[in-house]
N, C-alpha and C positions, 0 to 999 in steps of 0.2 A: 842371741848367745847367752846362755846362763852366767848367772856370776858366781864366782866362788868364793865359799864363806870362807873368812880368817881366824881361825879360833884365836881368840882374844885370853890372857893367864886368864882374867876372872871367870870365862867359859869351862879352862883348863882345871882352876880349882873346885868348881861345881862339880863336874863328870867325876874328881877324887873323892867327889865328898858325897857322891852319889853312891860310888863305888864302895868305900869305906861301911854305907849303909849299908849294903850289899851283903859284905862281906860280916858285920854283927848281926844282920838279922837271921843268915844261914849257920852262924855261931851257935843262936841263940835257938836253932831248929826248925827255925820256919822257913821250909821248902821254898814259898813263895811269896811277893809281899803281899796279895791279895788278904792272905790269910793273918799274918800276921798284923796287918793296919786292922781291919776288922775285930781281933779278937783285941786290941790297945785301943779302941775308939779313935782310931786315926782315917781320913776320910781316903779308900782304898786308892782311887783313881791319883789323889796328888800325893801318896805315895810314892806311888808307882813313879812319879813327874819327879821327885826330889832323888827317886835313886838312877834315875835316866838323866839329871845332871841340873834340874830345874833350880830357879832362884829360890833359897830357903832362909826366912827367917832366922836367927838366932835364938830365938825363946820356944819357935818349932822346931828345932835342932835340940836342943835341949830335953822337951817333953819325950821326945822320939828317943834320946839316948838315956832318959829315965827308965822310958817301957822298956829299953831292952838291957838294963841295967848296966850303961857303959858309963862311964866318966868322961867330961871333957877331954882330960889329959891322955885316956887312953885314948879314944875318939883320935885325937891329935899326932898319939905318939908314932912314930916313923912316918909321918906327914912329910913329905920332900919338897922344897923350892921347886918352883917352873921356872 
């Protein structure tokens, strides 16, 4: 019998913060993230991991919201409790 996974908040926060990626890098024009980690020196494949909801660094969270000229606070702002 398979088991079924429980999303955990911190799984909850990741997928937001995947998402949040998401949504600044289609801001900032780039259709897809392939292209956009590539043309930022970001390694494409864990891109792709960190907007599909993967655990991310803080200081790679940062470098990523440089390339695409966000700000923490905006990054953050309308961020909602789980």
């Amino acid at each position: 019998m398979a088991e079924k996974r429980v999303e955990t908040s911190e799984s909850i926060y990741l997928k937001k913060i995947g998402d949040r990626l998401k949504h600044f890098r289609k801001e900032a024009g780039y259709a897809n993230s392939e292209t956009f980690a590539y043309e930022k020196n970001i390694s494409r494949a864990q891109y792709g991991k960190y907007e599909a909801g993967a655990n991310i660094q803080l200081n790679t969270l940062i470098k990523i919201l440089k390339a695409m000229n966000v700000s923490l606070a905006e990054f953050f702002d309308d961020f909602k409790e789980v």
